[in-house]
PDB file with SEQRES, HELIX, SHEET and CRYST1 records, atoms N, CA, C and O in Angstrom:
SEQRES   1 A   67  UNK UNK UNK UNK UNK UNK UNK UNK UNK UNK UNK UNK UNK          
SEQRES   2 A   67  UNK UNK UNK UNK UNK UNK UNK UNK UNK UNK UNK UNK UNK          
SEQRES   3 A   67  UNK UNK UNK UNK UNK UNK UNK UNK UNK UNK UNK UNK UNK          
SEQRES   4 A   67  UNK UNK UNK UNK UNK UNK UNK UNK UNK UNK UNK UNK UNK          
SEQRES   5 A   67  UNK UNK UNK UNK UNK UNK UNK UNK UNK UNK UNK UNK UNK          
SEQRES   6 A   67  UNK UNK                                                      
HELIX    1 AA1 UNK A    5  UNK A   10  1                                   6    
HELIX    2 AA2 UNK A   24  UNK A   37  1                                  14    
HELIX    3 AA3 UNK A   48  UNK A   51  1                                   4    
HELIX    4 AA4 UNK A   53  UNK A   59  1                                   7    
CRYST1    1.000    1.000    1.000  90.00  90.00  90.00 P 1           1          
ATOM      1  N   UNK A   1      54.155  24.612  96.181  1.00  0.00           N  
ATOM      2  CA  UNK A   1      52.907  24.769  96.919  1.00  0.00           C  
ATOM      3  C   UNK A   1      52.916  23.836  98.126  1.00  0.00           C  
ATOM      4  O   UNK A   1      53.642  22.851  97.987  1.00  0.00           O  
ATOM      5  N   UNK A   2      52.181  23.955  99.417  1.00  0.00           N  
ATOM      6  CA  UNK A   2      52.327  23.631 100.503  1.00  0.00           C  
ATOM      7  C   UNK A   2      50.781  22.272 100.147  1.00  0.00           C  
ATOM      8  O   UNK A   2      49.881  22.319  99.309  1.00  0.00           O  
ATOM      9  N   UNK A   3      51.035  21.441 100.998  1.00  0.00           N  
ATOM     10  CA  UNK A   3      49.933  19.969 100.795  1.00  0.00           C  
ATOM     11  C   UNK A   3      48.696  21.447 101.098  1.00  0.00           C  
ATOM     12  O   UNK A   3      48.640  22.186 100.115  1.00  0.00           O  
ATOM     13  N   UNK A   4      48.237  21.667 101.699  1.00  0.00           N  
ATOM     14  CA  UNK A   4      47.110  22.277 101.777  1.00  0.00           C  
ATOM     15  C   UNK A   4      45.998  23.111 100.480  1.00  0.00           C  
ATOM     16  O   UNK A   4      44.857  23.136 100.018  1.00  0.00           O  
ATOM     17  N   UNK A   5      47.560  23.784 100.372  1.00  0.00           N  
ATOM     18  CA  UNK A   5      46.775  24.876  98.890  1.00  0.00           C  
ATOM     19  C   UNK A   5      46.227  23.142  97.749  1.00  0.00           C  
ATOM     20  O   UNK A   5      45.173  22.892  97.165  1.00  0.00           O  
ATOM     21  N   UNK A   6      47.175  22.549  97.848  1.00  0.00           N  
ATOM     22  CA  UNK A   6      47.320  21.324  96.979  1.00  0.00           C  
ATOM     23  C   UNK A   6      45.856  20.547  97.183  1.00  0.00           C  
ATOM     24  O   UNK A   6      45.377  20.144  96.123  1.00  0.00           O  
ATOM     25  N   UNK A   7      45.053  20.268  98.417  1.00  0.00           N  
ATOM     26  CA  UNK A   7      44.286  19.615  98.146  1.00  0.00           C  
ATOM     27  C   UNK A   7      43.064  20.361  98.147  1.00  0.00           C  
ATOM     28  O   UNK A   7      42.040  19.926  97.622  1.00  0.00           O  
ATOM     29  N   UNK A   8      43.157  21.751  98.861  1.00  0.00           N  
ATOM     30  CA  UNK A   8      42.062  22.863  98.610  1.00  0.00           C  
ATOM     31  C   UNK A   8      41.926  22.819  96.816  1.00  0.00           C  
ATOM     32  O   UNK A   8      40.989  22.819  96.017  1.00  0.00           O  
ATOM     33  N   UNK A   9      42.901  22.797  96.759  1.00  0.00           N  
ATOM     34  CA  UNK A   9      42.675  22.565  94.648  1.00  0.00           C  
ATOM     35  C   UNK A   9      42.232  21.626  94.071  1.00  0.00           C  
ATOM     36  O   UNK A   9      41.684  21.651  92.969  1.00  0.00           O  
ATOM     37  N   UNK A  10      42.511  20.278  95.063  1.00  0.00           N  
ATOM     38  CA  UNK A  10      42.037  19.425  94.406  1.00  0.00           C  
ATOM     39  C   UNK A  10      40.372  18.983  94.609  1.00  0.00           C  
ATOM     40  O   UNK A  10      39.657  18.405  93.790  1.00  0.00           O  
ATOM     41  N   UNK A  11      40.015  19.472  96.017  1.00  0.00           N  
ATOM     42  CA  UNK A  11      38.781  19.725  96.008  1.00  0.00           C  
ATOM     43  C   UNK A  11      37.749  20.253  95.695  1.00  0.00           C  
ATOM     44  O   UNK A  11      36.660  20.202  96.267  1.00  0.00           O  
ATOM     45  N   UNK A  12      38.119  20.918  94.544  1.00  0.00           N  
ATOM     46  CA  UNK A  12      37.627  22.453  93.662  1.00  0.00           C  
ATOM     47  C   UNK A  12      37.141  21.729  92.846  1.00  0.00           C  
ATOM     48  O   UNK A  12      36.085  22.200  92.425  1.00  0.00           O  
ATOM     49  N   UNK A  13      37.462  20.582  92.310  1.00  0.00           N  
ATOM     50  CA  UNK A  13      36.689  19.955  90.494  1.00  0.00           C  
ATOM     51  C   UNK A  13      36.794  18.217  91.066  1.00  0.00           C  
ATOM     52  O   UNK A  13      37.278  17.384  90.300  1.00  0.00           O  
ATOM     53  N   UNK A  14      36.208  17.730  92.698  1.00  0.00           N  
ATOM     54  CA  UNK A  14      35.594  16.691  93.292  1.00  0.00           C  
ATOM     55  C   UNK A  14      33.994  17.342  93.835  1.00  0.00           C  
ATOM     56  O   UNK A  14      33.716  18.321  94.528  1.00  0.00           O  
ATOM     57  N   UNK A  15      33.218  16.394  93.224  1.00  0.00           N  
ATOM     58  CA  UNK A  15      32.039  16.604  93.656  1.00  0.00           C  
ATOM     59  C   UNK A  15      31.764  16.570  94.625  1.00  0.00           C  
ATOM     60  O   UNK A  15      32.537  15.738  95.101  1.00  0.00           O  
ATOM     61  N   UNK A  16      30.652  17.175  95.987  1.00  0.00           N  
ATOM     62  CA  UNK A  16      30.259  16.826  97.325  1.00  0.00           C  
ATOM     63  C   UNK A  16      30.289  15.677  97.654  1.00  0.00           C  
ATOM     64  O   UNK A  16      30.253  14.651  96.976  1.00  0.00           O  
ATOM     65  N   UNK A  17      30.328  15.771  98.272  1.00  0.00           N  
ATOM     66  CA  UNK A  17      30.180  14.086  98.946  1.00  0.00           C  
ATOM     67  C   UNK A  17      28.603  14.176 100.075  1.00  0.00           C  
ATOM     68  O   UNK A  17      28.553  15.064 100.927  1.00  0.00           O  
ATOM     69  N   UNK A  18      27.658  13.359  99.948  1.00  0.00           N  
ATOM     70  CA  UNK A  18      26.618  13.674 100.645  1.00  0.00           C  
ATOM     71  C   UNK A  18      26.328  11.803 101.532  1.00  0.00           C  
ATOM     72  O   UNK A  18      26.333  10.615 101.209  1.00  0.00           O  
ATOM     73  N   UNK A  19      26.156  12.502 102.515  1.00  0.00           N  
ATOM     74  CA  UNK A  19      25.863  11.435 103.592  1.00  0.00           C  
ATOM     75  C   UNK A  19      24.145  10.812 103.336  1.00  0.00           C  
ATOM     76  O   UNK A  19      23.153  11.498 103.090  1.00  0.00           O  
ATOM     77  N   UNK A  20      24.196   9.858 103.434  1.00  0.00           N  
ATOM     78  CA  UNK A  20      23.214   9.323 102.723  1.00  0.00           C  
ATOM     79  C   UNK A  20      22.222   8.916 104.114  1.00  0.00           C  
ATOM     80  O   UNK A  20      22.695   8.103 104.908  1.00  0.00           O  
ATOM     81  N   UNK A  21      20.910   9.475 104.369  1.00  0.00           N  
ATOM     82  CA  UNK A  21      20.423   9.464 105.904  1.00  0.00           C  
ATOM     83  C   UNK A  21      18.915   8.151 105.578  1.00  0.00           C  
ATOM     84  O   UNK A  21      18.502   7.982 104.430  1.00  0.00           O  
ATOM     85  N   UNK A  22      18.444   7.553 106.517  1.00  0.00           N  
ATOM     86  CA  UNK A  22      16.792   6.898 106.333  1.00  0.00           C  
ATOM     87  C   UNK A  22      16.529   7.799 105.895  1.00  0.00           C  
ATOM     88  O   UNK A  22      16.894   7.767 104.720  1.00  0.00           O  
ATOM     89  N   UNK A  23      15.766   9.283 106.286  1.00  0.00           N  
ATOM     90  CA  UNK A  23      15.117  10.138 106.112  1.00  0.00           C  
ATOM     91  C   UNK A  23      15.149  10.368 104.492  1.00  0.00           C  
ATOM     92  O   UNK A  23      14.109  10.496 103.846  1.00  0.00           O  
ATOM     93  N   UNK A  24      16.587  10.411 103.845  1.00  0.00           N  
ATOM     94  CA  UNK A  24      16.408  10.706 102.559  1.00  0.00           C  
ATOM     95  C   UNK A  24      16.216   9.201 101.502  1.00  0.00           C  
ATOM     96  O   UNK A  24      15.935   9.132 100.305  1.00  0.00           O  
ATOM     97  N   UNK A  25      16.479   8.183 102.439  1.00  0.00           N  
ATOM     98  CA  UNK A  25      15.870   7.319 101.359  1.00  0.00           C  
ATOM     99  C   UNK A  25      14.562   6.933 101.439  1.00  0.00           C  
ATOM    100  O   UNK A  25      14.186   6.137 100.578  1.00  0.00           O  
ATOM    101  N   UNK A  26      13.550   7.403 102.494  1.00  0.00           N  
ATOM    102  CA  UNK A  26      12.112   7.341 102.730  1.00  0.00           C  
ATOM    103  C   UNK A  26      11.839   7.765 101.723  1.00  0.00           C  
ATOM    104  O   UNK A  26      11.293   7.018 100.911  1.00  0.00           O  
ATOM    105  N   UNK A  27      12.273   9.929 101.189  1.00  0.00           N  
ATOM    106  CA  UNK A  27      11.487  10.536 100.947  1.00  0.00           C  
ATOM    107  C   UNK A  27      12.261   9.988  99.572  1.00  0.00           C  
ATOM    108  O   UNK A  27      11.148  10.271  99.129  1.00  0.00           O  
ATOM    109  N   UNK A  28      12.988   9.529  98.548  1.00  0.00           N  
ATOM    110  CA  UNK A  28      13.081   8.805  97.642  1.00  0.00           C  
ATOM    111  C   UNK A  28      12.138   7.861  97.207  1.00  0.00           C  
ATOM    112  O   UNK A  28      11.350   7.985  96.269  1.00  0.00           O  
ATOM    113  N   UNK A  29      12.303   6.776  98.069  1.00  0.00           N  
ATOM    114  CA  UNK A  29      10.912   5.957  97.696  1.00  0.00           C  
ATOM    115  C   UNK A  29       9.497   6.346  97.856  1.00  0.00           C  
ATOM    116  O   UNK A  29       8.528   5.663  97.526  1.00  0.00           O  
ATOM    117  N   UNK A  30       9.484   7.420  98.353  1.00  0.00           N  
ATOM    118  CA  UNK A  30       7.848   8.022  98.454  1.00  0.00           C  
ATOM    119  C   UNK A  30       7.857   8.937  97.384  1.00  0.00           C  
ATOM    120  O   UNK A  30       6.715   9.215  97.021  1.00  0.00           O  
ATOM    121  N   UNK A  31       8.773   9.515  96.739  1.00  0.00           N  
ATOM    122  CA  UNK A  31       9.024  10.293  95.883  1.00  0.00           C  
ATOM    123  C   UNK A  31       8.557   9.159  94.307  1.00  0.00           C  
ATOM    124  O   UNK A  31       7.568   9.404  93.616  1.00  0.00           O  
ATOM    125  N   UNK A  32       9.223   8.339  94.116  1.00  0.00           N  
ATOM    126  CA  UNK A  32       9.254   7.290  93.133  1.00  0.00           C  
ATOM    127  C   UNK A  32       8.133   7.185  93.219  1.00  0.00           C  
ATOM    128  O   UNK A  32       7.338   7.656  92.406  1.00  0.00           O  
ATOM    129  N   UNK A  33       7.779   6.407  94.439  1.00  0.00           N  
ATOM    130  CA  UNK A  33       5.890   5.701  94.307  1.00  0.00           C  
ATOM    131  C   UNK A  33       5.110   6.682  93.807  1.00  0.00           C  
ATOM    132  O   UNK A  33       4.199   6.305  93.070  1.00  0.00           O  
ATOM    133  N   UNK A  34       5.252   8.159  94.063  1.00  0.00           N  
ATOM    134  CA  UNK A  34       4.342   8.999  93.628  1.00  0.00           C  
ATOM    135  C   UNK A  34       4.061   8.870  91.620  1.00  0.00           C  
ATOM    136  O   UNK A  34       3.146   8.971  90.803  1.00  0.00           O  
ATOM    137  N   UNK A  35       5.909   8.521  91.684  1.00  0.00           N  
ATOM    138  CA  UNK A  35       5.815   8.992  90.354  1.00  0.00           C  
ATOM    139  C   UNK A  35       5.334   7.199  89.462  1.00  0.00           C  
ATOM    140  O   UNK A  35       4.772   7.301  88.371  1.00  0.00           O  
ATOM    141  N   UNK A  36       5.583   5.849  89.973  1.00  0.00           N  
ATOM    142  CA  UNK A  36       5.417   4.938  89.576  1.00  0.00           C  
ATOM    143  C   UNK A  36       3.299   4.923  89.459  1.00  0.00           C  
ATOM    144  O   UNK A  36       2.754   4.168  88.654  1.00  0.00           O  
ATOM    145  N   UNK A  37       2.487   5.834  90.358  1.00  0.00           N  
ATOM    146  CA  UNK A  37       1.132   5.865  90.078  1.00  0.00           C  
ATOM    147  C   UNK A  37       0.838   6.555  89.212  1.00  0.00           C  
ATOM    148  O   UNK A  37      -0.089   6.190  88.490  1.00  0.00           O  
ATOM    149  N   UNK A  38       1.500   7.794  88.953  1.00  0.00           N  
ATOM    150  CA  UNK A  38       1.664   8.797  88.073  1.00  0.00           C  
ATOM    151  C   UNK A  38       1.734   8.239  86.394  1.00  0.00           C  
ATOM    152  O   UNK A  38       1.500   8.866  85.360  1.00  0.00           O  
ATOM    153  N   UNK A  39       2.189   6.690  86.617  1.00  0.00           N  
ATOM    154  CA  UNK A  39       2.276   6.440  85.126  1.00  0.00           C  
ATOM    155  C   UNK A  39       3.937   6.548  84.650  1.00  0.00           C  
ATOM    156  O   UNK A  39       4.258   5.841  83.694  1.00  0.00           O  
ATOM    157  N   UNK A  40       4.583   7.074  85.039  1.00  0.00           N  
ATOM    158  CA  UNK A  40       5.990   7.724  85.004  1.00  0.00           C  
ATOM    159  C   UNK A  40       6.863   6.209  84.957  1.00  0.00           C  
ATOM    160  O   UNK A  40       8.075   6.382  84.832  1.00  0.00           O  
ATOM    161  N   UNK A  41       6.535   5.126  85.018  1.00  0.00           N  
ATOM    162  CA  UNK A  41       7.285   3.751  85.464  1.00  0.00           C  
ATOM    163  C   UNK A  41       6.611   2.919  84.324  1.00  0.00           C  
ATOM    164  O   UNK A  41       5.426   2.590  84.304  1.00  0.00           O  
ATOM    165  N   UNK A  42       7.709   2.585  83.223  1.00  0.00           N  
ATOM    166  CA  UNK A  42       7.130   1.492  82.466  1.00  0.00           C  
ATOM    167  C   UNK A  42       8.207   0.686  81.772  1.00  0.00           C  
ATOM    168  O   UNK A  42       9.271   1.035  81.262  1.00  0.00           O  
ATOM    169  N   UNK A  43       7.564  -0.609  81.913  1.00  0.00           N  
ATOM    170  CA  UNK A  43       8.352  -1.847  81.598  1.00  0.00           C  
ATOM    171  C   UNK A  43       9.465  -1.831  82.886  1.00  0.00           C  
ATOM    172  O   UNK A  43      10.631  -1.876  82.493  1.00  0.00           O  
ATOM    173  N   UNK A  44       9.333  -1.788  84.003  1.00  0.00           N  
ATOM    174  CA  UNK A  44      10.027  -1.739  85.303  1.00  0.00           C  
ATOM    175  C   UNK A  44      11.103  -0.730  85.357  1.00  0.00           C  
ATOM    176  O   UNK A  44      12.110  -0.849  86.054  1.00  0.00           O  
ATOM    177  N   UNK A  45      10.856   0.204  84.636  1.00  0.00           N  
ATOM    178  CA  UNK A  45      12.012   1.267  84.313  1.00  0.00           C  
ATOM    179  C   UNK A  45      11.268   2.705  84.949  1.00  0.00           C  
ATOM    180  O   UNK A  45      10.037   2.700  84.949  1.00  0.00           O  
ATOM    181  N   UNK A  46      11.797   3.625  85.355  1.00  0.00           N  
ATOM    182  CA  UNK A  46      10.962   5.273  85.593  1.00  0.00           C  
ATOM    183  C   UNK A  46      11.517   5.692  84.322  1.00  0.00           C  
ATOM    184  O   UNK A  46      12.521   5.207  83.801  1.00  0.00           O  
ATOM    185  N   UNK A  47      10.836   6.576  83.883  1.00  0.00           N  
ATOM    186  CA  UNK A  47      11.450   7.808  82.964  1.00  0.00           C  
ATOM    187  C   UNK A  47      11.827   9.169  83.657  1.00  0.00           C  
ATOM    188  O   UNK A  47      11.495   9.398  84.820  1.00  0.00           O  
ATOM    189  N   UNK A  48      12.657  10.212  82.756  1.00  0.00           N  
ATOM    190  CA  UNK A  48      13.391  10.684  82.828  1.00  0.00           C  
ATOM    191  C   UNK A  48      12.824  11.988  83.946  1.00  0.00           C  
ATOM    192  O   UNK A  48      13.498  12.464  84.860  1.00  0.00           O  
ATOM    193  N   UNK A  49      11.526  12.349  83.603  1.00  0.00           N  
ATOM    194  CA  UNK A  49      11.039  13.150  84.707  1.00  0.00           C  
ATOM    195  C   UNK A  49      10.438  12.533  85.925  1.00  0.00           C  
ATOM    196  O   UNK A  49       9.845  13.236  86.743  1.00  0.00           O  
ATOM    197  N   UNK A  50      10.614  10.796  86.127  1.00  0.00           N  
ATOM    198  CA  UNK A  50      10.150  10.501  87.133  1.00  0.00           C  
ATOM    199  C   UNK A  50      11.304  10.892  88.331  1.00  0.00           C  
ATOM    200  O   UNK A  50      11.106  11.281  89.483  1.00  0.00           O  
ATOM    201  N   UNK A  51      12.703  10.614  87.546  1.00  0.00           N  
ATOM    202  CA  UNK A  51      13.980  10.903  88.201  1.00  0.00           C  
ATOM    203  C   UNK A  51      14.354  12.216  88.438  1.00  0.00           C  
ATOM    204  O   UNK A  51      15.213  12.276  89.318  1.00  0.00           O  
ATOM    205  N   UNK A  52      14.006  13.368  87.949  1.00  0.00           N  
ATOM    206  CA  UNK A  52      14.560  14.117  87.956  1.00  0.00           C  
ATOM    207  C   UNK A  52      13.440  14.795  89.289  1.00  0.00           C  
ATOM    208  O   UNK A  52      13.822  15.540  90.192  1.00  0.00           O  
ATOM    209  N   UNK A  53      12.120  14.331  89.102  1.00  0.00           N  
ATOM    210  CA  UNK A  53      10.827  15.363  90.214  1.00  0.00           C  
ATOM    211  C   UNK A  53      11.765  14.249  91.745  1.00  0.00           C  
ATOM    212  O   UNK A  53      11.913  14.786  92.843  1.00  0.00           O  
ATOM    213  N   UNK A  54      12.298  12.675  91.484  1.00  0.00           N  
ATOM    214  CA  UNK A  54      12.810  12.350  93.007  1.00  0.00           C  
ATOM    215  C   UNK A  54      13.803  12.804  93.514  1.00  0.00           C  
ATOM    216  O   UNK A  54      14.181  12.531  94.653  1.00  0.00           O  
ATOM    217  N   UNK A  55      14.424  13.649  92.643  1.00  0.00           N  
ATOM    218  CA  UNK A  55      16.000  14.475  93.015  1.00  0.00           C  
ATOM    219  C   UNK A  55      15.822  15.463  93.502  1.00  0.00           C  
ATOM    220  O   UNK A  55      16.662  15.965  94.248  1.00  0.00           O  
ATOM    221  N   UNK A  56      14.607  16.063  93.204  1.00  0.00           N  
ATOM    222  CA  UNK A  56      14.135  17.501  93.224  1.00  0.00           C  
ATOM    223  C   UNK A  56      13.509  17.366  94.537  1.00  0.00           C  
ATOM    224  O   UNK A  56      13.467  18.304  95.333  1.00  0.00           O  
ATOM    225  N   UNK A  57      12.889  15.898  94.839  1.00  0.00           N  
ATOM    226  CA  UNK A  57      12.344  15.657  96.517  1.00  0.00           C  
ATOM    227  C   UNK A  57      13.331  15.493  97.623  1.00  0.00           C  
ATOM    228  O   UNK A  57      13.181  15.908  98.772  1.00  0.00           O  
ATOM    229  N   UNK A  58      14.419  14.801  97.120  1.00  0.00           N  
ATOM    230  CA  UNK A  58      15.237  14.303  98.399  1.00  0.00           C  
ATOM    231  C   UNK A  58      16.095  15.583  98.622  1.00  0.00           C  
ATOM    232  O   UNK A  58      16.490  15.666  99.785  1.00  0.00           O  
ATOM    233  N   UNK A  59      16.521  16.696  97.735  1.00  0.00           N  
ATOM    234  CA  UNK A  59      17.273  17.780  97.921  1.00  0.00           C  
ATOM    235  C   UNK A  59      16.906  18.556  98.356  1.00  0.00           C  
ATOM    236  O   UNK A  59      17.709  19.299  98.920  1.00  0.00           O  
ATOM    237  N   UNK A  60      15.625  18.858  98.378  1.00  0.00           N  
ATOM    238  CA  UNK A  60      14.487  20.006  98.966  1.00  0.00           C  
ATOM    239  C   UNK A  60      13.547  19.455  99.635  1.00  0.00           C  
ATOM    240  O   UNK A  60      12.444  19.746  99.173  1.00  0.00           O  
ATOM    241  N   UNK A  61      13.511  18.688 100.651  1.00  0.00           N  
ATOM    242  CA  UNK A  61      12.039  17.718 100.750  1.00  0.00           C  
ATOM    243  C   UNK A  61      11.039  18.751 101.546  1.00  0.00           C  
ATOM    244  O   UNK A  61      10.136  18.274 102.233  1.00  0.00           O  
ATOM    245  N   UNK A  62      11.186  19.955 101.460  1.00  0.00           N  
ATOM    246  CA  UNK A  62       9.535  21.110 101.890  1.00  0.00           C  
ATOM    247  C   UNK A  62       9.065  21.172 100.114  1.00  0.00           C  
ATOM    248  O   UNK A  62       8.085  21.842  99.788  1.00  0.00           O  
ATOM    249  N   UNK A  63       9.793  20.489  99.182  1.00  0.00           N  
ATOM    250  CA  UNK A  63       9.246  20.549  98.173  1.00  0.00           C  
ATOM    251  C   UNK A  63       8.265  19.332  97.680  1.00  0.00           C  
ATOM    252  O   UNK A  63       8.901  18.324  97.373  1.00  0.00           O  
ATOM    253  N   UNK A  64       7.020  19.237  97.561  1.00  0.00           N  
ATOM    254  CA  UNK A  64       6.326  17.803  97.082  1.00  0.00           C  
ATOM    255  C   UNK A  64       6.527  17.135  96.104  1.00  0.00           C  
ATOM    256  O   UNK A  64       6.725  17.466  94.935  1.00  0.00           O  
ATOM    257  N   UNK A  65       6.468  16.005  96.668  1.00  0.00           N  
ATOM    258  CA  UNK A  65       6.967  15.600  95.579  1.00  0.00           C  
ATOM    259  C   UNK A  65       5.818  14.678  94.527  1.00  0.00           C  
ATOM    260  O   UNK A  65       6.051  13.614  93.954  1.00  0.00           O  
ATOM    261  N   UNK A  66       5.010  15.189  94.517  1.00  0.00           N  
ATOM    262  CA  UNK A  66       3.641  15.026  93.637  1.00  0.00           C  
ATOM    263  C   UNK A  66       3.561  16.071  92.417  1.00  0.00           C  
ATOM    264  O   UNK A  66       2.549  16.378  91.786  1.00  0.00           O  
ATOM    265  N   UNK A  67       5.012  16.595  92.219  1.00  0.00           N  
ATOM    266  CA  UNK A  67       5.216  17.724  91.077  1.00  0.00           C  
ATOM    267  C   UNK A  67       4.723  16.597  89.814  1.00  0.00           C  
ATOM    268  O   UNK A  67       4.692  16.963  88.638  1.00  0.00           O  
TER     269      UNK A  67                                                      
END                                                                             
């Protein structure tokens, strides 16, 4: 196999790689705070749907993140 096919393959089972912008760590921490008033934050920890509604903000942010 030629280097090409070789790393087209190997890029097949490497995850994205995502550039990390202000914009998406704003809407992270505005995402969190929503969920830290929400009750969702205890003993300095979030729980599991506090994390999953801020993933769901920074990947889609026309989505609110007051889910």
């Amino acid at each position: 196999m030629d280097h090409y096919v070789l790393h087209r393959r190997d890029l097949k089972y490497k995850g994205r790689n995502v550039v990390w912008s202000l914009a998406m760590d704003k809407c992270l921490i505005d995402a969190l705070l929503v969920q830290a008033r929400k009750g969702n934050k205890i003993n300095k920890c979030f729980n599991e749907n506090a994390y999953t509604v801020a993933c769901i903000a920074v990947n889609f942010p026309c989505v609110s993140a007051s889910a």
